[in-house]
LUMPA-558950 format. One record per residue: residue number from 0; y negated, x negated, z of N, C-alpha, C in turn. Coordinates in nm, 3 decimals. Example, Ala and Ser with C-alpha at 12.3 -4.5 7.8 and 13.67 -1.06 7.14 Angstrom:
<vexmars>
 pos n.north  n.east    n.up ca.north ca.east   ca.up c.north  c.east    c.up
   0   0.569  -1.319   0.780    0.450  -1.230   0.780   0.330  -1.320   0.780
   1   0.225  -1.285   0.708    0.106  -1.367   0.714  -0.003  -1.290   0.787
</vexmars>
This chain:
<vexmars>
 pos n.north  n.east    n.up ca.north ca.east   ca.up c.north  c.east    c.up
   0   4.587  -2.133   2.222    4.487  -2.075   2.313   4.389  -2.183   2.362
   1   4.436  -2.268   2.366    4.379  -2.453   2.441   4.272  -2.427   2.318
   2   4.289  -2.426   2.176    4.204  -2.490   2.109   4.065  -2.386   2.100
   3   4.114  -2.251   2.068    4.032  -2.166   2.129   3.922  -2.202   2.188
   4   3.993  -2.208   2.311    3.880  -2.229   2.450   3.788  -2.332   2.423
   5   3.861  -2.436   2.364    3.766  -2.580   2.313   3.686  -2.487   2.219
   6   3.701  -2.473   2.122    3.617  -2.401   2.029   3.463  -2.350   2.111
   7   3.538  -2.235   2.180    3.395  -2.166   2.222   3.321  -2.226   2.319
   8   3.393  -2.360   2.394    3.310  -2.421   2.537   3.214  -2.478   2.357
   9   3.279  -2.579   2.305    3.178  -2.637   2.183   3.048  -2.576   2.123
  10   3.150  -2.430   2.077    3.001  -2.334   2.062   2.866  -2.301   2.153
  11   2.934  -2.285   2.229    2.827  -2.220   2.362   2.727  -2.369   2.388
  12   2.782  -2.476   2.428    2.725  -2.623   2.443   2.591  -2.656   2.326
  13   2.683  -2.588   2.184    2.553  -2.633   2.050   2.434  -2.541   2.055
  14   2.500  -2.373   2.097    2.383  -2.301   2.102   2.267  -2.319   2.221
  15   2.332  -2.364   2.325    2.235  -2.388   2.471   2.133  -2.495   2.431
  16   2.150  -2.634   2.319    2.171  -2.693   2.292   2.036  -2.694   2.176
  17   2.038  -2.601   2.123    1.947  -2.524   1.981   1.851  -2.449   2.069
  18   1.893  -2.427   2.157    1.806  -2.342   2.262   1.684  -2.357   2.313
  19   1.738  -2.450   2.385    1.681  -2.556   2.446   1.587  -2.635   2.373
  20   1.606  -2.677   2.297    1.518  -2.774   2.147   1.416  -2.653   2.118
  21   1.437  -2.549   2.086    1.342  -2.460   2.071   1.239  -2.414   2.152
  22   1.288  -2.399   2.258    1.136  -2.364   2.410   1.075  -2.492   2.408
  23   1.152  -2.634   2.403    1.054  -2.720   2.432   0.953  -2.736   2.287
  24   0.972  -2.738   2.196    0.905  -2.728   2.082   0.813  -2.635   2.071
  25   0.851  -2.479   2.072    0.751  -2.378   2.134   0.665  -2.473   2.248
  26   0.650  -2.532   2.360    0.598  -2.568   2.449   0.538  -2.664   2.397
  27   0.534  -2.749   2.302    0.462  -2.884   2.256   0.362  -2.812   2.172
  28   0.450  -2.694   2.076    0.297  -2.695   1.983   0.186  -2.583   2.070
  29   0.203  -2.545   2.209    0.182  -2.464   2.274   0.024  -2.553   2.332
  30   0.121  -2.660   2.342    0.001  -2.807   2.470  -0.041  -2.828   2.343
  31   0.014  -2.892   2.206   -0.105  -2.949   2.094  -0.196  -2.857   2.101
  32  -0.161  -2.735   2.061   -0.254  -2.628   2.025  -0.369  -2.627   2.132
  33  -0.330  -2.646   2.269   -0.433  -2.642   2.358  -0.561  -2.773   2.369
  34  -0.511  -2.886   2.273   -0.571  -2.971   2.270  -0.650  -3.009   2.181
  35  -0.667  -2.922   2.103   -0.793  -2.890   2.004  -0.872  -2.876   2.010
  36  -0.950  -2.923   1.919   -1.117  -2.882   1.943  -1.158  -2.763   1.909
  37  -1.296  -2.698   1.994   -1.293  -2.577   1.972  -1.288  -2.528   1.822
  38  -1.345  -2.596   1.744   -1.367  -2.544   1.567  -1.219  -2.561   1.507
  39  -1.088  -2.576   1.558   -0.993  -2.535   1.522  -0.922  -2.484   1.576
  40  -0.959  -2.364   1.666   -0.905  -2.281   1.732  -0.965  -2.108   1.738
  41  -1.095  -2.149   1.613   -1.162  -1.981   1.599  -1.178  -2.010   1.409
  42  -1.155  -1.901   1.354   -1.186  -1.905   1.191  -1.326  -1.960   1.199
  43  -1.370  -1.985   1.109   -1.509  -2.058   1.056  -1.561  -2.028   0.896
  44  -1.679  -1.987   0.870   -1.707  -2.016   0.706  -1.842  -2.009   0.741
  45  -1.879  -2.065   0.609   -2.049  -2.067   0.589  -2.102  -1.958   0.522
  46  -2.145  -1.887   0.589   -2.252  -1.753   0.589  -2.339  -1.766   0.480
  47  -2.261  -1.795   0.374   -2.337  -1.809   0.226  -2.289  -1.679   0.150
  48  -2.410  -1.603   0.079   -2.358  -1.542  -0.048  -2.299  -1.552  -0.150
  49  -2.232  -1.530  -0.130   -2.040  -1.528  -0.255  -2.130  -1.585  -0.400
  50  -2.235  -1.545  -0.432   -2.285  -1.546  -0.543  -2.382  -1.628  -0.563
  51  -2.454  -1.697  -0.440   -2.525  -1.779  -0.451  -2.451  -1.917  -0.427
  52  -2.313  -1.907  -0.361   -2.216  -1.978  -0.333  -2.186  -2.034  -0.483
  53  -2.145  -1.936  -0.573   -2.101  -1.938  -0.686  -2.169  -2.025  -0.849
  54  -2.280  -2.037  -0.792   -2.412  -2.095  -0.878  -2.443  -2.281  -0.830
  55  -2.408  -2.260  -0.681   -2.452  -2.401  -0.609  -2.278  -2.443  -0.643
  56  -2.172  -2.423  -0.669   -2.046  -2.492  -0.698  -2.030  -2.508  -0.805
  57  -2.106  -2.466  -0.941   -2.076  -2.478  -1.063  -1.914  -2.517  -1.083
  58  -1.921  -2.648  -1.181   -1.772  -2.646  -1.293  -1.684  -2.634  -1.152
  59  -1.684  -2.684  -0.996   -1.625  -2.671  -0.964  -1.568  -2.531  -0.860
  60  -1.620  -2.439  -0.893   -1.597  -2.268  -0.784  -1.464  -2.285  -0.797
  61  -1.376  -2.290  -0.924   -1.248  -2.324  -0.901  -1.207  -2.390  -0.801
  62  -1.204  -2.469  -0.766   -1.147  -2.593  -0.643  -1.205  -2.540  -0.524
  63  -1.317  -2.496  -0.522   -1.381  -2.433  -0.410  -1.305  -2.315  -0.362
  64  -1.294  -2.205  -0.440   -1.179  -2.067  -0.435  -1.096  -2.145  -0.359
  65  -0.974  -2.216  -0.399   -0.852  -2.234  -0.380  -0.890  -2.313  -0.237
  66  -0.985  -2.419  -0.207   -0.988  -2.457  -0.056  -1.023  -2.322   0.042
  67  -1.121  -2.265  -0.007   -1.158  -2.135   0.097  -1.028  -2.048   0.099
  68  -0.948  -1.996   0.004   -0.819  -1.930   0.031  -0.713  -2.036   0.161
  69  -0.708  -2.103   0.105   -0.641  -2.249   0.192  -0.644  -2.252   0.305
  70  -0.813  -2.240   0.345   -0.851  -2.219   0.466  -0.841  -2.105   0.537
  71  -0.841  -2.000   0.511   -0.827  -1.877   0.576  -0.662  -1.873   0.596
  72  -0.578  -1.896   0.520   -0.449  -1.889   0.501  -0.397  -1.924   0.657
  73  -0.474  -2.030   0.640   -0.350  -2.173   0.752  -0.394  -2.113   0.843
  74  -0.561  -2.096   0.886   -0.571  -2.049   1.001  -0.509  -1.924   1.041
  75  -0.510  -1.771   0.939   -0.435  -1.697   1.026  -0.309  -1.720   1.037
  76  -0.228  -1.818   0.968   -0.111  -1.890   0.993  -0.066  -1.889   1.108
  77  -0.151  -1.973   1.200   -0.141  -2.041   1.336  -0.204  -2.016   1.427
  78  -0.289  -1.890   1.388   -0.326  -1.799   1.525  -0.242  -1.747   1.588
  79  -0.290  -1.758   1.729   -0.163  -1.689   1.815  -0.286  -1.562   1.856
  80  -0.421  -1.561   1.853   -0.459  -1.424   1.863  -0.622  -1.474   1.810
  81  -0.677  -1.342   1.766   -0.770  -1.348   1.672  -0.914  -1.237   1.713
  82  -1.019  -1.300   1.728   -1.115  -1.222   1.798  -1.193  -1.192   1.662
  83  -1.311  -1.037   1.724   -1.356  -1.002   1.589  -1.481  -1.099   1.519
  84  -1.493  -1.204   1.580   -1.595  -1.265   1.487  -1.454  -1.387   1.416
  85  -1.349  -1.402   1.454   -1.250  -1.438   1.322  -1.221  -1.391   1.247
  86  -1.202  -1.275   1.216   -1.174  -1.140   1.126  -1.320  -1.205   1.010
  87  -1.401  -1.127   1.107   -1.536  -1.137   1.025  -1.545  -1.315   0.929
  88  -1.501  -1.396   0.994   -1.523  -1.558   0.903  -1.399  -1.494   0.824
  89  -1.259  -1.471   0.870   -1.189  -1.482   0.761  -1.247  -1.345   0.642
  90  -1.287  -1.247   0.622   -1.320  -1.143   0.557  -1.456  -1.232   0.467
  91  -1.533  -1.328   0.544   -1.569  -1.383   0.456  -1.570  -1.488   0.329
  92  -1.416  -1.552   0.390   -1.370  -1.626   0.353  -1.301  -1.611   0.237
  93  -1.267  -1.482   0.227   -1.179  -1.430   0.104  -1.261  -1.377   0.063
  94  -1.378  -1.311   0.074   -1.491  -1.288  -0.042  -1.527  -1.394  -0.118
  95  -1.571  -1.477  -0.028   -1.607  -1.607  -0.154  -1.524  -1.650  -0.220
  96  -1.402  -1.674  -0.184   -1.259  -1.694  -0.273  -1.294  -1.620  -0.424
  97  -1.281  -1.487  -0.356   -1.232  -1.423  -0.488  -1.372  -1.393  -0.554
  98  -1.497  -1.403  -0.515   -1.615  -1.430  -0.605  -1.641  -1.576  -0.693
  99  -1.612  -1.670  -0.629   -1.576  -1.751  -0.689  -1.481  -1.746  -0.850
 100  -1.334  -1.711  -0.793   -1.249  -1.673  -0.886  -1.174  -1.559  -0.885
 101  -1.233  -1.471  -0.916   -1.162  -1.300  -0.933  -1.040  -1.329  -0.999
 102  -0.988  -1.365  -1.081   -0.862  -1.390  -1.149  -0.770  -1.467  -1.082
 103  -0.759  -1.550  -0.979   -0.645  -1.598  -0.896  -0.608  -1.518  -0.803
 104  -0.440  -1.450  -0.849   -0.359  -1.378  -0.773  -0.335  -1.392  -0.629
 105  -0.362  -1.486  -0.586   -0.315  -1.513  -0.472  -0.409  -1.463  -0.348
 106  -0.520  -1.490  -0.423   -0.635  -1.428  -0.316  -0.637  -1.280  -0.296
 107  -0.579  -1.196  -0.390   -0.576  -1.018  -0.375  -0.464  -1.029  -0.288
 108  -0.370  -1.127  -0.299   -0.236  -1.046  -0.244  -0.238  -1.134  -0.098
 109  -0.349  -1.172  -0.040   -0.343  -1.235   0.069  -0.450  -1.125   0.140
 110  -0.513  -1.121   0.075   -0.615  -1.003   0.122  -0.567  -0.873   0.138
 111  -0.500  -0.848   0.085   -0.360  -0.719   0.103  -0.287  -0.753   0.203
 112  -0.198  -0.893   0.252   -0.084  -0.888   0.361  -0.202  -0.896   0.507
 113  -0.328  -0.971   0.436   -0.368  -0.985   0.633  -0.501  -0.914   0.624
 114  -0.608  -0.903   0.548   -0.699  -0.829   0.578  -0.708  -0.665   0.578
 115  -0.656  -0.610   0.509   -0.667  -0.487   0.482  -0.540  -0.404   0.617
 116  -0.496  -0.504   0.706   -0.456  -0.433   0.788  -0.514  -0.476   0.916
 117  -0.660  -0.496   0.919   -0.713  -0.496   1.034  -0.843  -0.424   1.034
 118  -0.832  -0.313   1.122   -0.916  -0.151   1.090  -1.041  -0.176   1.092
 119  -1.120  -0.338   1.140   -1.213  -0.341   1.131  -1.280  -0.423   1.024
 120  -1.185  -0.477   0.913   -1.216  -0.552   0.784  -1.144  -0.430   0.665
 121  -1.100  -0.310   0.698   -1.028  -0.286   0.612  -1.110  -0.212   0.488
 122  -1.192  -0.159   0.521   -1.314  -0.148   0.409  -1.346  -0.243   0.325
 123  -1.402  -0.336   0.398   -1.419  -0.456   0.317  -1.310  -0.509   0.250
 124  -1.194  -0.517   0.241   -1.092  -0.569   0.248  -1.049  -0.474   0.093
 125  -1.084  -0.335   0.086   -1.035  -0.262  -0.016  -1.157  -0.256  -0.141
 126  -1.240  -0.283  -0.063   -1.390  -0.308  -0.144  -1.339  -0.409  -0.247
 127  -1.272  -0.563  -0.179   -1.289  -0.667  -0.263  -1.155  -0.636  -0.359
 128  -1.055  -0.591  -0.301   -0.941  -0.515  -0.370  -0.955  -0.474  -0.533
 129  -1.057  -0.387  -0.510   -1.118  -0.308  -0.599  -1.176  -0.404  -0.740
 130  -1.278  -0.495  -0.680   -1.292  -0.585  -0.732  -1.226  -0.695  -0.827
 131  -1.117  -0.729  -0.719   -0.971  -0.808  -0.784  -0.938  -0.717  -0.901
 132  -0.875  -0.590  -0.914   -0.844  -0.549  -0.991  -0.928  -0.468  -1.123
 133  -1.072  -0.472  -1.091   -1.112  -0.481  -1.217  -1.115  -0.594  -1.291
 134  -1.123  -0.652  -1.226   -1.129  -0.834  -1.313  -0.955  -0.879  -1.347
 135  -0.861  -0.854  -1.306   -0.735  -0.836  -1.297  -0.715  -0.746  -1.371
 136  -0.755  -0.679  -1.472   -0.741  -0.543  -1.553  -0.575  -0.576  -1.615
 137  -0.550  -0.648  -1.637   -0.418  -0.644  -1.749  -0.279  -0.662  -1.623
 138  -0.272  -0.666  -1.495   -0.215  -0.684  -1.399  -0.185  -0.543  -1.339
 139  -0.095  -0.462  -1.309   -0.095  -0.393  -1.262  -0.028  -0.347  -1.097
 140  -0.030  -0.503  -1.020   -0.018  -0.554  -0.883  -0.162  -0.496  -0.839
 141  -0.259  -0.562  -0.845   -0.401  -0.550  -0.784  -0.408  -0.369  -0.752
 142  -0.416  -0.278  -0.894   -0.432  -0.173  -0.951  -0.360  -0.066  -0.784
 143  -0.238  -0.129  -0.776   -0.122  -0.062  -0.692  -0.164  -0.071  -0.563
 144  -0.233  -0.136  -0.489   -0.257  -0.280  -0.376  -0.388  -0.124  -0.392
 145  -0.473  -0.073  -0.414   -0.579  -0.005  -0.405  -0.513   0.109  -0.391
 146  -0.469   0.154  -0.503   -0.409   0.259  -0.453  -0.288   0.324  -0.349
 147  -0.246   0.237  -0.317   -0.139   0.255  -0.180  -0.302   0.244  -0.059
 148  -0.363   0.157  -0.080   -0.474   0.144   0.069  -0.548   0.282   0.089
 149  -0.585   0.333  -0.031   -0.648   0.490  -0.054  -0.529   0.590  -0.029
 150  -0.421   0.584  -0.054   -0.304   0.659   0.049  -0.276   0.661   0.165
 151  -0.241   0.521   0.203   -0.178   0.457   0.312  -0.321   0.492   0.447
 152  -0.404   0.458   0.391   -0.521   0.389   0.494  -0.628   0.495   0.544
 153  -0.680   0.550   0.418   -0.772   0.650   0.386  -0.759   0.771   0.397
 154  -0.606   0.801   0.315   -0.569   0.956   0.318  -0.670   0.997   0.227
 155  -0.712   0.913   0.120   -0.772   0.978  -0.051  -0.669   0.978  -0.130
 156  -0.606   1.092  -0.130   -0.508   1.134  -0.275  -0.535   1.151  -0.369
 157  -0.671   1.198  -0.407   -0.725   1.139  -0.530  -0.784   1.011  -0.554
 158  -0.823   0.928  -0.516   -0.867   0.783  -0.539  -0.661   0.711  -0.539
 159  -0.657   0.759  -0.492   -0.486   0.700  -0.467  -0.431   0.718  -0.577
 160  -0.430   0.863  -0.686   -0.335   0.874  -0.719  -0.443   0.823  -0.909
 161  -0.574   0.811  -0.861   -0.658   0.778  -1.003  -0.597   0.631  -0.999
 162  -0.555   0.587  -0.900   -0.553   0.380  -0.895  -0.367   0.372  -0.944
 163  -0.304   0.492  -0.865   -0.179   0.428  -0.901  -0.145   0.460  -1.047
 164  -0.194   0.586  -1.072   -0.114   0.645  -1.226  -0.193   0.550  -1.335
 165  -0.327   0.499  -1.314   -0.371   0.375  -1.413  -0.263   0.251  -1.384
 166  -0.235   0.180  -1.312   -0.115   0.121  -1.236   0.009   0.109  -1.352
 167   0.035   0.252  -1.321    0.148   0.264  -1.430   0.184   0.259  -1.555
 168   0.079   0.258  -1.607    0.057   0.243  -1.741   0.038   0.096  -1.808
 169  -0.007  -0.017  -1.731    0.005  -0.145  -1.709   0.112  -0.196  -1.736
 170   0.121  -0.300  -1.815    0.258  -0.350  -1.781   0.372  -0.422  -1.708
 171   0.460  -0.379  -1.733    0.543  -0.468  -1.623   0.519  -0.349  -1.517
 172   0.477  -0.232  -1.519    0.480  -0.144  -1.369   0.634  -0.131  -1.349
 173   0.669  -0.103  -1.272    0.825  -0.038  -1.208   0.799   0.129  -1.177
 174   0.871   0.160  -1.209    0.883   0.365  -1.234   0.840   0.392  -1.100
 175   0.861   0.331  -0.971    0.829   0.370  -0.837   0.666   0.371  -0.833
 176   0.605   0.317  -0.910    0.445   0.296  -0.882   0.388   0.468  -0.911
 177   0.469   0.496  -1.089    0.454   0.632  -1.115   0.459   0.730  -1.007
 178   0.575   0.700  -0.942    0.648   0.853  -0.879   0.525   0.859  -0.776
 179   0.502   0.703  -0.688    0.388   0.737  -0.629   0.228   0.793  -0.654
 180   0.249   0.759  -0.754    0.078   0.805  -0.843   0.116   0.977  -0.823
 181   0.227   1.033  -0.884    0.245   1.185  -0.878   0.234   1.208  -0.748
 182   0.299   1.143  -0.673    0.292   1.225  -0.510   0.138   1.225  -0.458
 183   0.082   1.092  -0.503   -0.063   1.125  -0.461  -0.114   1.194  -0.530
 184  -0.091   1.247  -0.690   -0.147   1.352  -0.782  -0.136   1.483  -0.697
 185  -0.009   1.527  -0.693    0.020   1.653  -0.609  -0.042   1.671  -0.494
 186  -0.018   1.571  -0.417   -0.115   1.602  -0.308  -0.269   1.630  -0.278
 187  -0.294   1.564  -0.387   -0.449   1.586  -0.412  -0.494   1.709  -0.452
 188  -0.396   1.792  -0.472   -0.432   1.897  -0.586  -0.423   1.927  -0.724
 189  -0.332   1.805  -0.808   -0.303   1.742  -0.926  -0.205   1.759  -0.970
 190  -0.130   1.932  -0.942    0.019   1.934  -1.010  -0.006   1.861  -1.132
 191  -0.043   1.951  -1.228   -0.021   1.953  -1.392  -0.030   1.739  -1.382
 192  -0.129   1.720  -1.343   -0.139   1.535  -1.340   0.041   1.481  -1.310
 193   0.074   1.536  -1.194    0.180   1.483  -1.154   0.286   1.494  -1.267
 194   0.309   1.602  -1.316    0.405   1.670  -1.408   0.359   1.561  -1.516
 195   0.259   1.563  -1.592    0.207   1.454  -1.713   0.277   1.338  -1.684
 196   0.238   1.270  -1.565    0.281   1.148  -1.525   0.441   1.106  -1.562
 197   0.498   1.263  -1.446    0.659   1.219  -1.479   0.732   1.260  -1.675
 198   0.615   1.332  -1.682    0.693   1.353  -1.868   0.660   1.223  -1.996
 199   0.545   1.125  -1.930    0.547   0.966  -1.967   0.647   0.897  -1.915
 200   0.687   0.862  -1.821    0.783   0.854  -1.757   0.949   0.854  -1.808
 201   0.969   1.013  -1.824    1.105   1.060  -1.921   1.078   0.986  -2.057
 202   0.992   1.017  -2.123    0.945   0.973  -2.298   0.947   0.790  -2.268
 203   0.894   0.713  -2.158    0.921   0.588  -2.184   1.082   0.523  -2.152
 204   1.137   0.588  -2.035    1.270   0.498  -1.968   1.386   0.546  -2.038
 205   1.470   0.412  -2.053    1.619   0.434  -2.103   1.727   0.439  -2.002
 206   1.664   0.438  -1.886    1.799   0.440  -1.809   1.854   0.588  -1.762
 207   1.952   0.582  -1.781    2.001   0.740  -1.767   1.974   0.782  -1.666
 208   2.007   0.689  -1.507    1.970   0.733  -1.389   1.826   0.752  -1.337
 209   1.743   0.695  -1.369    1.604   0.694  -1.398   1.597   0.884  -1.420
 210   1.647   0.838  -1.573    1.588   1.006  -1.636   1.592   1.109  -1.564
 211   1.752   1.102  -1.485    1.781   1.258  -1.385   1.690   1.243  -1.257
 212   1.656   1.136  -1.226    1.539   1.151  -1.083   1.443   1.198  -1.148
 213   1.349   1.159  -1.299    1.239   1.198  -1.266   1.267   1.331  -1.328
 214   1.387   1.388  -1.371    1.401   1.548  -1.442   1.436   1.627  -1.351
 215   1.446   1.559  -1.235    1.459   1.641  -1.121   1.331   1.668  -1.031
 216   1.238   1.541  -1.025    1.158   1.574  -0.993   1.047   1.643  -1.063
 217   1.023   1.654  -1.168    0.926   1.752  -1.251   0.975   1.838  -1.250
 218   1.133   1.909  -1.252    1.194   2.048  -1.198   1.083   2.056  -1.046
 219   1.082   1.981  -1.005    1.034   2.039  -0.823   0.890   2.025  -0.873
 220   0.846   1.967  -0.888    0.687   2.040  -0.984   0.620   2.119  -1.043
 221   0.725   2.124  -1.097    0.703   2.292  -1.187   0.758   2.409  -1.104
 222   0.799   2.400  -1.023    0.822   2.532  -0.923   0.705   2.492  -0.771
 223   0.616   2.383  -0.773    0.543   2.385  -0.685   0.399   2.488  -0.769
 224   0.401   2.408  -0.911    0.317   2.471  -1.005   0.280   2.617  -1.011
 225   0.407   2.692  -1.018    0.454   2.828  -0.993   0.414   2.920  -0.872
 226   0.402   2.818  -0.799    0.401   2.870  -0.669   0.293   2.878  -0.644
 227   0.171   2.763  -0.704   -0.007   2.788  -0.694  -0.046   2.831  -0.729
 228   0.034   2.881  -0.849   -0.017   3.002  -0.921  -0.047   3.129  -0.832
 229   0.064   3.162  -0.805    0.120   3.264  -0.687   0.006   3.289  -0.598
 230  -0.031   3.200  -0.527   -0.111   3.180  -0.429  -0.280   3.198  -0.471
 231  -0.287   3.127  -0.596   -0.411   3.201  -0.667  -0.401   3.325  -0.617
 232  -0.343   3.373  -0.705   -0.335   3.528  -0.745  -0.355   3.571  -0.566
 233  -0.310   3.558  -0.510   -0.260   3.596  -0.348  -0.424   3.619  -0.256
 234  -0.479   3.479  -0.299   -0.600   3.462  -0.223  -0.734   3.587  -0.264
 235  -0.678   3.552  -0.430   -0.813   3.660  -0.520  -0.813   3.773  -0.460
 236  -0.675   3.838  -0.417   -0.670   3.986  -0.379  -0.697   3.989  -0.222
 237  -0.613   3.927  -0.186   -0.642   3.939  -0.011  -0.800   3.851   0.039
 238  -0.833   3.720  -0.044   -0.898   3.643   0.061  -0.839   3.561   0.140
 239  -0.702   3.522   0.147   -0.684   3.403   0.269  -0.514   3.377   0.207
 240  -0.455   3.337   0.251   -0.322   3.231   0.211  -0.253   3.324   0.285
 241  -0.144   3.328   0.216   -0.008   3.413   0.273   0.019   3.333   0.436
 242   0.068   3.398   0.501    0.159   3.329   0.621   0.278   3.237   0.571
 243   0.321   3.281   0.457    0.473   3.283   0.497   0.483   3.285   0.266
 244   0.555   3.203   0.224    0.601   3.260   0.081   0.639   3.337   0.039
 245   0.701   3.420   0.127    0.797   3.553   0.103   0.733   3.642   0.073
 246   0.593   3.638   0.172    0.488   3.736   0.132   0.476   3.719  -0.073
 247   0.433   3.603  -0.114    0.448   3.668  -0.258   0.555   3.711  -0.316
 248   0.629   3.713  -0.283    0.763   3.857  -0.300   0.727   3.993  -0.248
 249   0.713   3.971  -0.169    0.685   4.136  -0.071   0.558   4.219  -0.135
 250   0.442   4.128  -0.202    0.332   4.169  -0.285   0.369   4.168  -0.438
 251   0.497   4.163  -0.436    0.546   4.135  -0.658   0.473   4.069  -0.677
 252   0.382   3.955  -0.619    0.315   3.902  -0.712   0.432   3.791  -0.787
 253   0.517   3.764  -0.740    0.613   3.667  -0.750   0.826   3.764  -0.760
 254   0.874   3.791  -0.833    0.998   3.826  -0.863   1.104   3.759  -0.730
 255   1.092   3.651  -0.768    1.201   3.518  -0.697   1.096   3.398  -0.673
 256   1.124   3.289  -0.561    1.033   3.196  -0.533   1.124   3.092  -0.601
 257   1.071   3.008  -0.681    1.140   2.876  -0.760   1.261   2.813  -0.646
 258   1.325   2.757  -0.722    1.446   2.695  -0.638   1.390   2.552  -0.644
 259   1.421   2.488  -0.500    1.359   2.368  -0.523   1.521   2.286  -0.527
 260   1.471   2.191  -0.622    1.608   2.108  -0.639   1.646   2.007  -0.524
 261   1.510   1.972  -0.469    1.560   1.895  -0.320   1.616   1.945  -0.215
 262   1.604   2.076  -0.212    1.660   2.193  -0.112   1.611   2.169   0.023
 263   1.619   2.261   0.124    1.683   2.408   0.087   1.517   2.487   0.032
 264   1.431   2.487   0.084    1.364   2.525   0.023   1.189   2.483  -0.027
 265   1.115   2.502  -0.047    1.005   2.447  -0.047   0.908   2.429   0.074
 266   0.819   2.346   0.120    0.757   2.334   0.249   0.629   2.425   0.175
 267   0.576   2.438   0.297    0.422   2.569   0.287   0.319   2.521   0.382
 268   0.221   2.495   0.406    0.089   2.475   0.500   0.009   2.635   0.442
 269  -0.004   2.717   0.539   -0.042   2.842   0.545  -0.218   2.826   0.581
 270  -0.253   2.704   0.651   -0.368   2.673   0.640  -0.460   2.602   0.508
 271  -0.402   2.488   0.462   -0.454   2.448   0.360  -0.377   2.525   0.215
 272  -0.315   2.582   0.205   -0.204   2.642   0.033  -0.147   2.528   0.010
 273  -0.145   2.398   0.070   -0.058   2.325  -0.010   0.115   2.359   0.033
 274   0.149   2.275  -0.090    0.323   2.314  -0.114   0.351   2.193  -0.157
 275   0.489   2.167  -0.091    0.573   2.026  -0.093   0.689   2.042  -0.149
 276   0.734   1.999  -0.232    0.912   1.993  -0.222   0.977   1.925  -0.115
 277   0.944   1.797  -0.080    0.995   1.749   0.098   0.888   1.687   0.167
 278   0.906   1.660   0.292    0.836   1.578   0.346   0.756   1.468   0.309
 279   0.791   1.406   0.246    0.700   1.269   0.198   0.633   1.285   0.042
 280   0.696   1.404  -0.012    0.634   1.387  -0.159   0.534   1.415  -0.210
</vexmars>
């Protein structure tokens, strides 16, 4: 029991100990930081055109790219808070980067973790995106990085699901890029797209477990399919969207409503006709 007790007085002593070392360290780079000059304590770039930038750096835009990435990096590194004319230097900062050199990865996928999630660069931010990945054509990172921002950001299910399902076809994609390209297909209005997607999909993968997700999910496709049909037909005669699915039973336009394999049954928006198999798909 003696040694015990030694034990944990020891423990408790190293952690107070680690503790302690840490606030004062927090507190030093707290005072350095305060002892800076103002031009390293706000982002900075030169208000040059990416392209006229690009002409005055000749053989070297290379070396140039990689310092301007460099620079934007460290600084939002070590910001502890960031006003909108920093945004604006860093948003410029990664333009010239990647005008400089559209083909270095590092600049899309930095422009993805910090610009494109600040609501007032995020345009710009998907603009240059866009960019990256046409010049990035054989990459299908960049491709994905657009189309999640046109999902995620925008709420364009078609620009989302045109960026991810090209995406997929790229190599080296992972089957998850697909499934997302379909969910933004479907949502957009793009059964039959979605269904295509997942029957490339089945025809490319060998993994068995693979196969039954996506044969399960084109089962729930093809009974969303079924169901727009339905609803065609529904609107032509009445003019407006059922309340309720049952109604195309109650009108024969429909026998039985598809079984959805995610269960229990299919979701309905009575305002817009769209139809879900679950929540997120």
């Amino acid at each position: 029991m003696t040694s015990i007790k030694i034990k944990n007085i020891v423990f408790a002593l190293v952690l107070c100990f680690i503790l302690t070392g840490a606030l004062v360290c927090n507190q030093q780079v707290r005072n350095f930081r305060k002892a800076l000059p103002a031009e390293n304590l706000r982002a900075e770039a030169l208000m040059v055109n990416p392209n006229l930038l690009k002409i005055l750096s000749g053989e070297f835009k290379g070396l140039l790219a990689d310092y301007l990435l460099l620079k934007a990096s460290v600084f939002r590194g070590g910001a502890w808070t960031m006003t909108d004319d920093d945004w604006r230097a860093m948003s410029m900062l990664f333009e010239q980067s990647l005008v400089l050199d559209p083909f270095f990865f590092q600049t899309g996928y930095y422009t993805q973790g910090i610009l494109v999630w600040h609501k007032n660069t995020q345009a710009k931010a998907i603009e240059l995106l866009e960019f990256h990945a046409k010049n990035r054509d054989w990459d299908w990172e960049p491709m994905f990085y657009v189309g999640f921002d046109y999902f995620y950001f925008l709420k364009n299910y078609d620009m989302a699901a045109q960026y991810m399902l090209e995406s997929a076809k790229l190599p080296g994609a992972p089957p998850i890029v697909a499934t997302l390209g379909a969910r933004s297909a479907q949502r957009s209005g793009q059964t039959l797209t979605s269904m295509a997607m997942l029957n490339l999909l089945l025809e490319r993968t060998e993994n068995e477990t693979d196969k039954r997700i996506f044969e399960k999910r084109l089962q729930a496709y093809l009974g969303i399919y079924k169901i727009e049909q339905a609803l065609g037909e529904y609107v032509r005669r009445y003019n407006h969207y059922p309340n309720f699915l049952d109604d195309l039973i109650k009108t024969g336009i429909l026998n039985h409503l598809p079984i959805n394999p995610f269960g229990p049954n299919y979701l309905y928006d009575p305002i817009t006709g769209q139809v879900f198999f679950d929540e997120m798909n």
